[in-house]
N, C-alpha and C positions, 0 to 999 in steps of 0.2 A: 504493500500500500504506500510507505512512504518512496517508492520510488516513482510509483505511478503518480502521484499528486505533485511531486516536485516538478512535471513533466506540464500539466497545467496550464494554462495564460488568464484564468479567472479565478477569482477568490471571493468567497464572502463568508465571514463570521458575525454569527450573532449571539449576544448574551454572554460576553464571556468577558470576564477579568483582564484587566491591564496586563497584568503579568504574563497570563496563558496567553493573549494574544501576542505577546513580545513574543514570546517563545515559540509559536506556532509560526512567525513571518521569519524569527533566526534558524529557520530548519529549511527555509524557501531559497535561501540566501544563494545557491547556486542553480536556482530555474535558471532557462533559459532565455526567457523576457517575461515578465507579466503585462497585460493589457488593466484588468481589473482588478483592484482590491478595493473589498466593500465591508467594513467593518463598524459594527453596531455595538458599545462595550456598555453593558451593564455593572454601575459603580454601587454595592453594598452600603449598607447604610452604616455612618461615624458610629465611633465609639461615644456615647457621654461622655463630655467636656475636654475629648480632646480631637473635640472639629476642627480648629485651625488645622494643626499637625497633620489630620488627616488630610486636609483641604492642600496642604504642601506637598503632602506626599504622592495624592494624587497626579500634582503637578508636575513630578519628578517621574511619574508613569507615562504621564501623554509624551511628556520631553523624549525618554526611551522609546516610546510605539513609534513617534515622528520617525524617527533616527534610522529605527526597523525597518519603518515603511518607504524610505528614501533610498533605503541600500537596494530594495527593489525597483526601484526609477520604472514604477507601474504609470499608464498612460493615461488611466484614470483611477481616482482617488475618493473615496468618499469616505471620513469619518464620521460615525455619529457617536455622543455620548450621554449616558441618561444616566443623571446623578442621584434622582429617586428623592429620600430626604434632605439628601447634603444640598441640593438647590434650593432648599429654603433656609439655609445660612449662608450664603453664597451673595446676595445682592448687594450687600453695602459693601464688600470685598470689590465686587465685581467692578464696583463702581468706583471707587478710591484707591484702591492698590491689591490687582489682582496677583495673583504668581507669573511669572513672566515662563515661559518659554521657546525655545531657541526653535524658528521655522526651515527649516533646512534647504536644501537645494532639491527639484523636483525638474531635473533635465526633458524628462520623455512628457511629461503628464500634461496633456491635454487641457483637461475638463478638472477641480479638482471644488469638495466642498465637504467643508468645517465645521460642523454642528452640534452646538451644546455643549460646547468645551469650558465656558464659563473660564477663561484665561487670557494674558496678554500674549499675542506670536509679537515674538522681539524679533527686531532688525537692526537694533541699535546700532552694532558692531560694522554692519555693513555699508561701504563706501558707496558713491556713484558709481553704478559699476557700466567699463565698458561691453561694447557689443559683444566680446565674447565672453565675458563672468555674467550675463544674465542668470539670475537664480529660475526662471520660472520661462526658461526661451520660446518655448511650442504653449504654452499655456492659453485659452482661448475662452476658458466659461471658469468663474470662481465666483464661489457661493459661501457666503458666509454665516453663523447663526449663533450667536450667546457670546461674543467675545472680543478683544479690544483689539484693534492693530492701527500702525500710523500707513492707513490706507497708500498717503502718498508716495511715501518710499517705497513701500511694495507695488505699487505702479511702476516706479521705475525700472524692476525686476519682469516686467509682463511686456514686453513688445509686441506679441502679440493680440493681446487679450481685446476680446470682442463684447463679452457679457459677463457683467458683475452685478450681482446680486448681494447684499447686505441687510439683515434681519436685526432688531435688538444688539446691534453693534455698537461699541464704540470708535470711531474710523478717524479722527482728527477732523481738523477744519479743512482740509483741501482737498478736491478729487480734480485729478488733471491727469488726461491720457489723451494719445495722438492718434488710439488704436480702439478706443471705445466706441462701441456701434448701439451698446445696449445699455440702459443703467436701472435696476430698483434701489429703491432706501425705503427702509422701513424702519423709524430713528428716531432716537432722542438726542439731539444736538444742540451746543451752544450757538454754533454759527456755522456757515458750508459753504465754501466757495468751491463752483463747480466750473471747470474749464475742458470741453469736450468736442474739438472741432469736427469730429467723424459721429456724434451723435443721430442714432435715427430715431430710438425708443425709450423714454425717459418714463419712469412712475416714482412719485415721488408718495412717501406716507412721514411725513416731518412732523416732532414735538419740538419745538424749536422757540427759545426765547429773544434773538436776535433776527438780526437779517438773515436773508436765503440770496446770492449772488448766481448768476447764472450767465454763462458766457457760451454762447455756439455760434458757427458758421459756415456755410454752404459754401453759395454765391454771393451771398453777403452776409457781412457780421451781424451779429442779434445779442441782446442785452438786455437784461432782466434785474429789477432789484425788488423781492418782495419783502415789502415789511412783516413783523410779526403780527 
């Protein structure tokens, strides 16, 4: 069996443990390409009174799964994660100072979406990069749900990307892409300034207490300033 399954180019697990999933994608680790990995991880519920801890530790699992799931440079990518009770100690974390984790390089991966991570994907470390250290080269649909990233840097990692999708995120104040065709927000934001000259599909679901700025342009520029 394990030699027939390393043989594979689709995957999907459901219901299982951080850990066992690690260990299930570290036995992959010499397939021969994966196409899909579909991964659904059911988080157990904290211990009494030591939910922070757990809430870190957690963090230090998805940081491993990432890491797992990148050494297979799969062409599509779907996490989901369902924290069950620990999401309802999670929201003022969530919102002031999540656990950070390191987003990795995903060469092959097409299509790729992040849900219910209830975590920040760090990019701190990473510079401008040029055309050839793209983190995200072939990337084209990214979807995101429950979690923080500073959107605009990790645009600079997407040359190719066409459709972005963002749920209860928190994304920064700027979205700017050359390559954006598509865009949802479905957000609580202080402020957005959006600059998208290849714009065709915009849906906008804004909680917003300042402005909403909006820049696009065809054949001619267009300019938008909605107040709150």
């Amino acid at each position: 069996w394990s030699r027939l399954w390393t043989r594979l180019t689709g995957f999907t697990f459901r219901d299982l443990a951080l850990h066992s999933l690690k260990s299930a994608l570290d036995s992959l680790v010499h397939a021969p390409g994966v196409f899909l990995l579909d991964i659904h991880s059911e988080v157990p519920p904290p211990v009494p009174r030591r939910e922070l801890l757990y809430y870190l530790q957690y963090a230090a699992g998805v940081s491993s799964l990432l890491r797992a799931a990148a050494g297979l440079s799969p062409v599509e990518l779907r996490l989901k994660v369902s924290l069950g009770p620990l999401a309802r100690l999670t929201p003022d974390l969530l919102l002031c100072y999540p656990p950070k984790v390191d987003l990795p390089c995903f060469h092959r991966a097409t299509s790729i979406d992040l849900s219910g991570l209830e975590l920040e994907l760090d990019l701190s470390l990473l510079a401008d990069p040029p055309a050839s250290c793209y983190m995200f080269p072939a990337l084209e649909v990214l979807s995101l749900s429950r979690c923080c990233v500073d959107v605009a840097d990790l645009l600079l990692h997407c040359p190719r990307l066409r459709v972005l999708r963002a749920t209860d995120c928190s994304l920064g104040d700027a979205i700017r892409s050359a390559s954006l065709q598509e865009l949802v927000l479905e957000v609580k934001t202080g402020s957005v300034d959006i600059e998208v000259p290849t714009l065709k599909q915009l849906t906008l679901s804004l909680d917003t207490r300042r402005e909403l700025r909006l820049l696009w342009w065809r054949r001619f520029c267009g300019y938008a300033t909605i107040p709150r």
